[in-house]
C-alpha positions as CSV (number, residue, x, y, z in Angstrom):
1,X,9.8,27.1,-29.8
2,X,10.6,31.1,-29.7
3,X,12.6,32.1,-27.4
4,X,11.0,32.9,-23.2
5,X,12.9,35.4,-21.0
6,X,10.9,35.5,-17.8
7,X,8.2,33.1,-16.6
8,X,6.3,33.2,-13.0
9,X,5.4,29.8,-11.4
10,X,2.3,30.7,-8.6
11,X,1.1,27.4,-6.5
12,X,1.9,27.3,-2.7
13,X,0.6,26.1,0.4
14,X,0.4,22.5,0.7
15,X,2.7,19.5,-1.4
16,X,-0.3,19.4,-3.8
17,X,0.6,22.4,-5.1
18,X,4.2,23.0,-4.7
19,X,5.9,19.7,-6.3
20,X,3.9,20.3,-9.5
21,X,5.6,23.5,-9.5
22,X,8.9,22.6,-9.0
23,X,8.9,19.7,-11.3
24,X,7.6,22.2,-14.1
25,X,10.4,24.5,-12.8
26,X,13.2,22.0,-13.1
27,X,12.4,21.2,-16.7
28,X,12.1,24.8,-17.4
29,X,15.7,25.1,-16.5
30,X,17.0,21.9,-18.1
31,X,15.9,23.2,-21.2
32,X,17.0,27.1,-20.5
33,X,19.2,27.9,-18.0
34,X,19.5,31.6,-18.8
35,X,15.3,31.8,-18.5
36,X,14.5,33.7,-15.7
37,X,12.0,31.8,-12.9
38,X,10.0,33.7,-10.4
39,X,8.3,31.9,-7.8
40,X,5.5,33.1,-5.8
41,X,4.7,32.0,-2.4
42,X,4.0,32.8,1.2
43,X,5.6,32.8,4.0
44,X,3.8,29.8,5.9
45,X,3.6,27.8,2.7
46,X,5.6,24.6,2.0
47,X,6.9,26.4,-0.7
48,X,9.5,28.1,1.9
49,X,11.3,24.8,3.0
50,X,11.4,23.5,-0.8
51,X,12.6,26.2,-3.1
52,X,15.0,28.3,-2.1
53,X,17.1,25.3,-1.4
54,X,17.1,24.2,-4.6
55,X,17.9,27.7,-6.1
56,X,15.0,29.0,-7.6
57,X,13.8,32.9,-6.4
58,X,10.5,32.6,-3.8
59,X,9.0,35.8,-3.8
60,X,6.8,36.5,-0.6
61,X,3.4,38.0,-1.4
62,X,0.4,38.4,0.8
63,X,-2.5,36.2,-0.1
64,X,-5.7,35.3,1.9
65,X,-7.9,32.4,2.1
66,X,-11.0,33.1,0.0
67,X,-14.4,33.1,2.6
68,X,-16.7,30.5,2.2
69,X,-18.8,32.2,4.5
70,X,-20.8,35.4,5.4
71,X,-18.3,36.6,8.4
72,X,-16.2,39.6,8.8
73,X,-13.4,38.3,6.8
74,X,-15.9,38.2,3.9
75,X,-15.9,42.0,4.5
76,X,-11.9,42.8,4.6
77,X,-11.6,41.0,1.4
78,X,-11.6,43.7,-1.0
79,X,-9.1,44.9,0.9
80,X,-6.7,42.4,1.6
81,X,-7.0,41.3,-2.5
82,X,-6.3,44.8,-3.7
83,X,-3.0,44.9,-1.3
84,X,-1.8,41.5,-2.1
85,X,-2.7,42.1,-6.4
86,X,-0.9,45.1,-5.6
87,X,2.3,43.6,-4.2
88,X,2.2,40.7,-7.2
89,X,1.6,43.5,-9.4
90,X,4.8,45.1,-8.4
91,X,6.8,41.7,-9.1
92,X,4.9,41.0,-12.2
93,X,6.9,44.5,-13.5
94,X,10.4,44.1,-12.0
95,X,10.5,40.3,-13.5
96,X,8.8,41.6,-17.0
97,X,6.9,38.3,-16.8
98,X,5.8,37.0,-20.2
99,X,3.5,34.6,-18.4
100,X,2.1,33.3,-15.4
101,X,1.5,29.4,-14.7
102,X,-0.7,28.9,-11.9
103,X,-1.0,25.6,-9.6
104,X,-3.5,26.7,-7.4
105,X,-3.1,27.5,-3.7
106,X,-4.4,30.9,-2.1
107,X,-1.2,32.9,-3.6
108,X,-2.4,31.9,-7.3
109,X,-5.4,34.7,-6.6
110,X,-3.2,37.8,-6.7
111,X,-1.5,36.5,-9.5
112,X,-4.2,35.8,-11.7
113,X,-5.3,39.0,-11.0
114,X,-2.2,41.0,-11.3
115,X,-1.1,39.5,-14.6
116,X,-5.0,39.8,-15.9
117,X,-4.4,43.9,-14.8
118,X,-1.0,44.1,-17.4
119,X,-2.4,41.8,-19.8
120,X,0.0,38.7,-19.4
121,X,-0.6,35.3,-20.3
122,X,-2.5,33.0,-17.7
123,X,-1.8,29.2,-18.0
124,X,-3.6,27.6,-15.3
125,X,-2.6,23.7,-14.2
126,X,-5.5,22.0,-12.3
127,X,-5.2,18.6,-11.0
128,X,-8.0,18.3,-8.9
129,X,-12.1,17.5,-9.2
130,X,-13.8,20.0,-8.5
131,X,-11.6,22.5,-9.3
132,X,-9.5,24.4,-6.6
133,X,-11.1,28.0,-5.7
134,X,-8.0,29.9,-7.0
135,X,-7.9,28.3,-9.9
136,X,-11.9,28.5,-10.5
137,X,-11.0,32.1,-10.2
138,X,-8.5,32.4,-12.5
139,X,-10.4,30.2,-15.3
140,X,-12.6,33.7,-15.6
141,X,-9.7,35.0,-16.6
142,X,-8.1,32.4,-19.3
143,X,-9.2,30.1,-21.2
144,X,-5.4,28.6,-21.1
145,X,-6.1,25.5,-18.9
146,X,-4.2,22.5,-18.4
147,X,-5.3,19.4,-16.7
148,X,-3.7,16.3,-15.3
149,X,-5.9,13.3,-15.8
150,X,-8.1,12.9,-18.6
151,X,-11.1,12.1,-16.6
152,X,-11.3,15.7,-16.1
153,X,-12.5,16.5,-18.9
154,X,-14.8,14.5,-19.0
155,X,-16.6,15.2,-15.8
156,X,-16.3,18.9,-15.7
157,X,-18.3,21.3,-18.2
158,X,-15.9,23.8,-17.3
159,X,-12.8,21.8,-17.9
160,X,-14.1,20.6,-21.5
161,X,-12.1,22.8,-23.6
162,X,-8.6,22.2,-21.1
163,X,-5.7,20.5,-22.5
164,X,-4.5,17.0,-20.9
165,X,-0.4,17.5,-19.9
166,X,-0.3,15.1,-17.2
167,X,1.1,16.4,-13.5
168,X,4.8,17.3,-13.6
169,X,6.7,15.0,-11.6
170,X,10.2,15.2,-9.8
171,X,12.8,14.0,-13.3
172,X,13.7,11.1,-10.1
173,X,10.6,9.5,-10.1
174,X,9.5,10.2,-14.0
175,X,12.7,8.4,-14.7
176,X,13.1,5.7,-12.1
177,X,12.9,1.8,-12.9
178,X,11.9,0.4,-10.0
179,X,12.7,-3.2,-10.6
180,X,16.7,-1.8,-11.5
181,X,16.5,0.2,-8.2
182,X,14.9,-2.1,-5.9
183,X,18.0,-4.1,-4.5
184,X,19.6,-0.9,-4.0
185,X,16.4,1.0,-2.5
186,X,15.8,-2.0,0.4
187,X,19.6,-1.9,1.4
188,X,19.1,2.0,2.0
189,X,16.3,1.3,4.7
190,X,17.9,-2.2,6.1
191,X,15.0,-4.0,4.1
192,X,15.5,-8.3,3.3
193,X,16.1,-8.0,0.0
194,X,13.5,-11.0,-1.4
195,X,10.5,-10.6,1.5
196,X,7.1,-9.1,0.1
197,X,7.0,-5.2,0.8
198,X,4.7,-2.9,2.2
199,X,4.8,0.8,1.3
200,X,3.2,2.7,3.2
201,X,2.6,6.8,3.3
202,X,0.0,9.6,3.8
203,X,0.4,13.0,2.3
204,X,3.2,15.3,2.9
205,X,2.0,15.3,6.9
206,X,1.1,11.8,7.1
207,X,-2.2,10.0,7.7
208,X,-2.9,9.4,11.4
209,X,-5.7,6.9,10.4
210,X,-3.3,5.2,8.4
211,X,-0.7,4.8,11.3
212,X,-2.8,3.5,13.3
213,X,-4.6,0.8,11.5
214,X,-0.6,0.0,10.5
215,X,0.4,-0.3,14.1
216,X,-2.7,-3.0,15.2
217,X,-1.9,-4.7,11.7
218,X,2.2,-5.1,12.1
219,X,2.4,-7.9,14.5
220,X,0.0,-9.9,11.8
221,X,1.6,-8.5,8.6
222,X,5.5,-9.6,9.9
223,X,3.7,-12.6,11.3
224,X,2.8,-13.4,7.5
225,X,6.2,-12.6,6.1
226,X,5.4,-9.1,5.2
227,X,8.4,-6.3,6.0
228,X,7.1,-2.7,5.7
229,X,8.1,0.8,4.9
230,X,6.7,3.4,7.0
231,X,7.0,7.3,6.3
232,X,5.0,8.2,9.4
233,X,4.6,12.1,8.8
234,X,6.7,14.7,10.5
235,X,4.0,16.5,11.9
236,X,1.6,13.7,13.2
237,X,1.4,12.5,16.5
238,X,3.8,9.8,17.5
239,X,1.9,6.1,16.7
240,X,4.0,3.3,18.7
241,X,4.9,0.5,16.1
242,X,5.0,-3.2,18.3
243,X,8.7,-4.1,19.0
244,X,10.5,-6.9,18.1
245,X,8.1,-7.9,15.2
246,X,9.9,-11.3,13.2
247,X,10.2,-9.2,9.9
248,X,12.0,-5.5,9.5
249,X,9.3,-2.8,10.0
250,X,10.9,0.3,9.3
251,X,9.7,3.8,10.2
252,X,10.5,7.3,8.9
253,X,9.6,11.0,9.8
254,X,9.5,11.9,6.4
255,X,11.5,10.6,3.3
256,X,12.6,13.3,0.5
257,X,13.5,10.6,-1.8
258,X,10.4,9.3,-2.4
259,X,11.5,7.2,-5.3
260,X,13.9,4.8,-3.0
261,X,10.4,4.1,-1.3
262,X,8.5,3.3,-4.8
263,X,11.1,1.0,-5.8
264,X,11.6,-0.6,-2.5
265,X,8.0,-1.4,-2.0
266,X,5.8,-4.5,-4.1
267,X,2.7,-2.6,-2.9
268,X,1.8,0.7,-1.8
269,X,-1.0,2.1,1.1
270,X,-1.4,5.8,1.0
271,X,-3.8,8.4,0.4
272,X,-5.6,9.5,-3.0
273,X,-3.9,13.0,-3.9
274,X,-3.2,14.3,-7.0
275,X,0.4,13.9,-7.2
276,X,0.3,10.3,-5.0
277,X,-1.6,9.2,-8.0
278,X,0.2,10.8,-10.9
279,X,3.0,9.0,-8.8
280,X,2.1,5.9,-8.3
281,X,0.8,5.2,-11.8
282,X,3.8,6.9,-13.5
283,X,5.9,4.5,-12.0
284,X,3.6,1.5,-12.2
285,X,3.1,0.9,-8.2
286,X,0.1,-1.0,-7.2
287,X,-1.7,0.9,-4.6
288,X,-4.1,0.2,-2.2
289,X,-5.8,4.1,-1.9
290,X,-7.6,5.6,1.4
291,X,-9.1,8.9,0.3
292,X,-9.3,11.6,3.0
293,X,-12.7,11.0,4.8
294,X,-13.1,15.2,4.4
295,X,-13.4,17.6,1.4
296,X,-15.0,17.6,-1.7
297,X,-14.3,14.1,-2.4
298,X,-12.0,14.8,-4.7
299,X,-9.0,11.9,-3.7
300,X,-11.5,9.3,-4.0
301,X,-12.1,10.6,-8.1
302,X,-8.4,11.0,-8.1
303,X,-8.1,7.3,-7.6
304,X,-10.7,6.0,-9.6
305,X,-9.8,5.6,-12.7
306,X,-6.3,4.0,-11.8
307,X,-8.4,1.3,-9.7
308,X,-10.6,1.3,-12.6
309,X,-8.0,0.2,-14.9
310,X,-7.0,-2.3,-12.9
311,X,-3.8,-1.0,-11.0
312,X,-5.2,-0.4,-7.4
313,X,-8.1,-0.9,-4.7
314,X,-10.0,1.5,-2.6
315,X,-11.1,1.5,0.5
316,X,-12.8,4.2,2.8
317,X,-10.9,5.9,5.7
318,X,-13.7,4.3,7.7
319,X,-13.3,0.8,6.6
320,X,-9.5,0.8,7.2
321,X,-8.7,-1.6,9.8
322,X,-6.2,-4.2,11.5
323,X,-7.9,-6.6,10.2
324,X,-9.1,-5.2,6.8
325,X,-5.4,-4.8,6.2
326,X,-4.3,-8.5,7.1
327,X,-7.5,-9.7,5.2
328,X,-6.5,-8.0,2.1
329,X,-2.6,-7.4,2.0
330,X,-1.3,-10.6,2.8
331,X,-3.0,-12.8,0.0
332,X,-2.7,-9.8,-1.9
333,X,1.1,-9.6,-1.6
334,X,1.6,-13.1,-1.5
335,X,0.0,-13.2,-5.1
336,X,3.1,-12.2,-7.7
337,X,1.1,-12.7,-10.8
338,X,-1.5,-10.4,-9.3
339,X,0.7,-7.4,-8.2
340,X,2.7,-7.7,-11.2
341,X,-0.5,-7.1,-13.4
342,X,-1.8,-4.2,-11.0
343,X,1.3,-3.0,-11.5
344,X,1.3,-3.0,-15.6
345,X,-2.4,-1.8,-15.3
346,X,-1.1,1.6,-13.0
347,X,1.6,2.1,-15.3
348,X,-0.7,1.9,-18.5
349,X,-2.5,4.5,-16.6
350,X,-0.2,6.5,-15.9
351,X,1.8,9.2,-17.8
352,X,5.7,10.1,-17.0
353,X,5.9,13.7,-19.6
354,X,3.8,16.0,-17.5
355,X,5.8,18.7,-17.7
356,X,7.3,18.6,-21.4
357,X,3.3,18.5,-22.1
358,X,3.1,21.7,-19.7
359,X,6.0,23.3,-21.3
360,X,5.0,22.7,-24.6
361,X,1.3,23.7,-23.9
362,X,2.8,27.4,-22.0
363,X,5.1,28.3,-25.1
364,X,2.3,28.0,-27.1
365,X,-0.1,29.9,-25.7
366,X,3.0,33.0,-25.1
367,X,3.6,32.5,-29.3
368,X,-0.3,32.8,-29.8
């Protein structure tokens, strides 16, 4: 690969977008250290609390929601776009970025169009069925699309002609073994070491739906011989858990090391996102999935295929119950043969080089 000097990541708002980036970042800098990385964000996204910390340079930009709508803010568009291209514009030039790799997320807009207005490379990363807006956007810009799932491709005209990298995950959870980590992972959250385990998660804010069918189901699940993982969401309303339950149910705001919670659990219950997907099947995790009841229906086709091949179930928010979950979790967890083949099924699914494939795909679109 020829040499890269500057390279600007855009993708902010939410988890979906931001870990993608940062994993893509990290194994930017493993293989360069002197390249320089420019981040794009603003200042309410998740971005914010993420990368700074882990010393990459978050540039602020102002970016706006695209309307959906005929309302005033349809009308200050023009506007508000021409400011915020402007701003990217201005550190597009100081950076002398060679390319920009968008994720998605409002502040992807102004970079597409500021690097389309100098003439630099687009690469645009798209996870997601339909396609995000920014990212539609963008794709009338480029034709330099990457994808993470192969289904993709196959169910989107304008998606026919992207390239397959997989999603860039965090190097801890592309690497991790959980059967090697698992004693380890249950003595970090006061876990038995031989019971059953229930994992148990929503997206980066948790899944009130979730915590609540959880907290009619614990007394039933411990009953059973089931211990649990919780990661309740930091920004959720408190859910009370039943004390005293016979088995360890443990509950966390939020839990950075997301791998220690894939190799403690047997079995996972989360939502359908991109990344919890990419996740989950990199690392061979059964998973019981509860796409968002909202949107586009896009977690439900996120979780598809790995259910398809074998290495989950779904079931709709609507469906999710107390007794849905005792019904299906306990014989499901008491069933070793069963949850080790779900679990070599998500892992045939799944790939664990997203962002080699990404990196690979970027320097050669900057060498063509």
């Amino acid at each position: 690969m020829g040499a890269l000097r500057s390279v600007v990541l855009a993708g902010g708002g939410t988890g979906g977008h931001v870990y993608p980036l940062l994993a893509f970042a990290d194994c930017l800098r493993r293989h360069d250290p002197e390249l320089r990385i420019t981040c794009l964000g603003t200042p309410r996204g998740l971005e914010n609390e993420i990368l700074p910390p882990r010393g990459y340079d978050l540039r602020l930009v102002p970016a706006y929601q695209l309307p959906r709508a005929l309302n005033v803010n349809l009308l200050r568009t023009p506007d508000r776009m021409w400011r915020a291209t402007r701003a990217t514009r201005a550190v597009l030039d100081e950076v002398d970025a060679e390319v920009v790799v968008g994720f998605g997320g409002y502040v992807a807009v102004p970079a597409y169009l500021a690097a389309r207005g100098r003439h630099t490379p687009i690469v645009i990363h798209e996870v997601n069925v339909p396609p995000g807006v920014a990212n539609k956007l963008g794709m009338r810009f480029t034709r330099n699309v990457a994808v993470g799932f192969p289904y993709q491709v196959e169910q989107v005209p304008a998606l026919r002609d992207a390239r397959v990298t997989g999603v860039p995950l965090r190097p801890a959870i592309a690497t991790l073994d959980r059967a090697a980590r698992r004693a380890e992972a249950r003595a970090r959250f006061g876990l038995d070491p031989d019971r059953p385990t229930l994992f148990v998660f929503g997206a980066s804010q948790g899944a009130r739906s979730i915590n609540l069918a959880m907290a009619g189901a614990a007394k039933s699940l411990t009953a059973a011989g089931i211990q649990v993982l919780h990661i309740m969401g930091a920004r959720n309303e408190p859910v009370e858990i039943p004390p005293d339950l016979p088995t360890p149910y443990v509950t966390v705001k939020f839990l950075a090391e997301m791998e220690l919670g894939y190799a403690a659990g047997d079995l996972a219950l989360c939502r359908g996102g991109a990344m919890t997907c990419a996740e989950t099947a990199a690392v061979g995790m059964p998973a019981i999935y509860v796409p968002l009841p909202y949107g586009n229906g896009e977690q439900r086709r996120n979780a598809l295929p790995v259910v398809e091949a074998g290495g989950g179930i779904l079931v709709d928010d609507a469906d999710l119950s107390p007794d849905w979950i005792e019904r299906t979790v306990v014989p499901l967890l008491r069933d070793p043969a069963r949850i080790a083949a779900m679990s070599s099924a998500a892992a045939g699914y799944g790939r664990r080089d997203g962002d080699e494939a990404l990196r690979s795909y970027v320097y050669e679109v900057v060498a063509a």
